[in-house]
Every structure is written in structure tokens, then in C-alpha cells.
C-alpha positions as CSV (number, residue, x, y, z in Angstrom):
1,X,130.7,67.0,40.8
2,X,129.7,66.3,44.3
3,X,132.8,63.8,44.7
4,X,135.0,66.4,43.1
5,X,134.3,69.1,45.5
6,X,134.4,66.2,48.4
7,X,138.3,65.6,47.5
8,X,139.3,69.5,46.9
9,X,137.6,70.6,49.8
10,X,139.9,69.7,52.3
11,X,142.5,70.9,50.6
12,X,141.3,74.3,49.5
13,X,140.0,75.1,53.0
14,X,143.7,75.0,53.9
15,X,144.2,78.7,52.7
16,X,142.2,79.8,56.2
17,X,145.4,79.1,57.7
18,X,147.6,81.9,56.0
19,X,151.2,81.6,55.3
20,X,152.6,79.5,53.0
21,X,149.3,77.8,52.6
22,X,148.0,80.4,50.3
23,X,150.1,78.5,47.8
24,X,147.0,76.4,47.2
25,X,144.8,79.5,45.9
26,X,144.4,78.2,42.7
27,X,142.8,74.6,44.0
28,X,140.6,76.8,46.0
29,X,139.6,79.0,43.6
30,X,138.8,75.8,41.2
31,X,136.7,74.2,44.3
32,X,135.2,77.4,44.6
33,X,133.9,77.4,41.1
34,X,132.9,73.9,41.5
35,X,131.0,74.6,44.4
36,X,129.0,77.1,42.6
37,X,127.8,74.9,39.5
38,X,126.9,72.0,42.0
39,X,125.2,74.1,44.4
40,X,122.6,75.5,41.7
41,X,123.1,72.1,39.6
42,X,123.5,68.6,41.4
43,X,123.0,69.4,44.7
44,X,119.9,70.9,44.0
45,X,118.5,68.2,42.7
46,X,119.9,65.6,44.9
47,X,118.5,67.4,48.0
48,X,115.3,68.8,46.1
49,X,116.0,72.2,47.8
50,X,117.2,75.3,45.9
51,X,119.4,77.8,47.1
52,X,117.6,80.6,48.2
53,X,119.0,84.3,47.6
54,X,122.5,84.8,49.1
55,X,123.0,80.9,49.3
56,X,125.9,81.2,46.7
57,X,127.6,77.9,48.0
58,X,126.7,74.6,49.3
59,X,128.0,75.5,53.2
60,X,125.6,78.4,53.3
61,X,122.2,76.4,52.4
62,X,123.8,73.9,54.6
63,X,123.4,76.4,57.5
64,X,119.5,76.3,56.7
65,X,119.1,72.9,55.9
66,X,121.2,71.4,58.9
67,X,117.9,72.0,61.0
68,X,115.3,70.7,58.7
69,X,113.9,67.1,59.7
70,X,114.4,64.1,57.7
71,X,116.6,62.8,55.0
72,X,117.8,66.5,54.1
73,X,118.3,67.7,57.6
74,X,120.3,64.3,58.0
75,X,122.1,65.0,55.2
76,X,123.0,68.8,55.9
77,X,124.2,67.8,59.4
78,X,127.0,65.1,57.8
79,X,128.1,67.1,55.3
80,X,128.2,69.9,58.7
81,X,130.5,67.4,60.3
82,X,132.6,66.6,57.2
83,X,133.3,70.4,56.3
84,X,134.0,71.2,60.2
85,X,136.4,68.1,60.4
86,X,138.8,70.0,57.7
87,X,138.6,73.3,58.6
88,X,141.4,75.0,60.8
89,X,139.4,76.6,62.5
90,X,136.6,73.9,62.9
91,X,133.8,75.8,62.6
92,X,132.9,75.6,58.8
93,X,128.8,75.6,59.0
């Protein structure tokens, strides 16, 4: 699931930019729902961290985890990068 909502991301986060780009609602609704179930699911166990309450998505524990030392904090911080590098507004977590 992680490598699903690695490819859709960059699409979906497209709708931010308005106009005609709001065509792609329904790949962002789908990453949307992927990002939920991987958040509570896979990604939870690959970063043995759960989401804490109001950490719906991925990008939101990200904005915790980004300052944590180690392996998690190193992995919070790329996926920081990667998420800021697609969004129009560049500013993601």
C-alpha cells in the first residue's frame, strides 16, 4: 500500500492547484482512502509508531515524527522532502 500511495500522491496533490485540476478528484479521493488504511495499517507497523488522535493521515504523524531521533525521525523527514517536492504549494508537512 505504501508504494501505491507513493505513485498517486503526486498526482492527487495536484487538485491544490484549482482549475481544471480538480478533474483528478477521484484519484485523490482513492489516495485519500489509501492513505487512511496504511496510516492505521502498514505504516504503523513499519514505523512502530501509531497515530495518535487527530493523526488521520500519514502527513499529519509525519509532522510529529519528523523531529524524533533515529531511524523514524530519518524516515519522517524523507518522506517530508518527498511530499513537499509535489506539492504546489511546497509546503506539504
Amino acid at each position: 500500500m505504501t508504494i501505491i500511495l507513493a505513485l498517486l500522491y503526486p498526482i492527487a496533490i495536484q487538485i491544490e492547484r484549482g482549475g481544471l485540476w480538480r478533474l483528478l478528484l477521484p484519484i485523490t479521493v482513492v489516495a485519500l482512502i489509501v492513505d487512511l488504511i496504511a496510516n492505521y495499517t502498514e505504516l504503523a507497523l513499519l514505523t512502530w509508531d501509531w497515530p495518535t488522535v487527530g493523526e488521520y493521515t500519514f502527513s499529519t504523524r509525519c509532522k510529529r515524527l519528523q523531529y524524533y531521533p533515529g531511524w523514524r525521525g530519518d524516515f519522517a523527514r524523507f518522506v517530508r522532502w518527498y511530499t513537499n517536492l509535489f506539492d504546489p504549494q511546497g509546503d506539504h508537512i
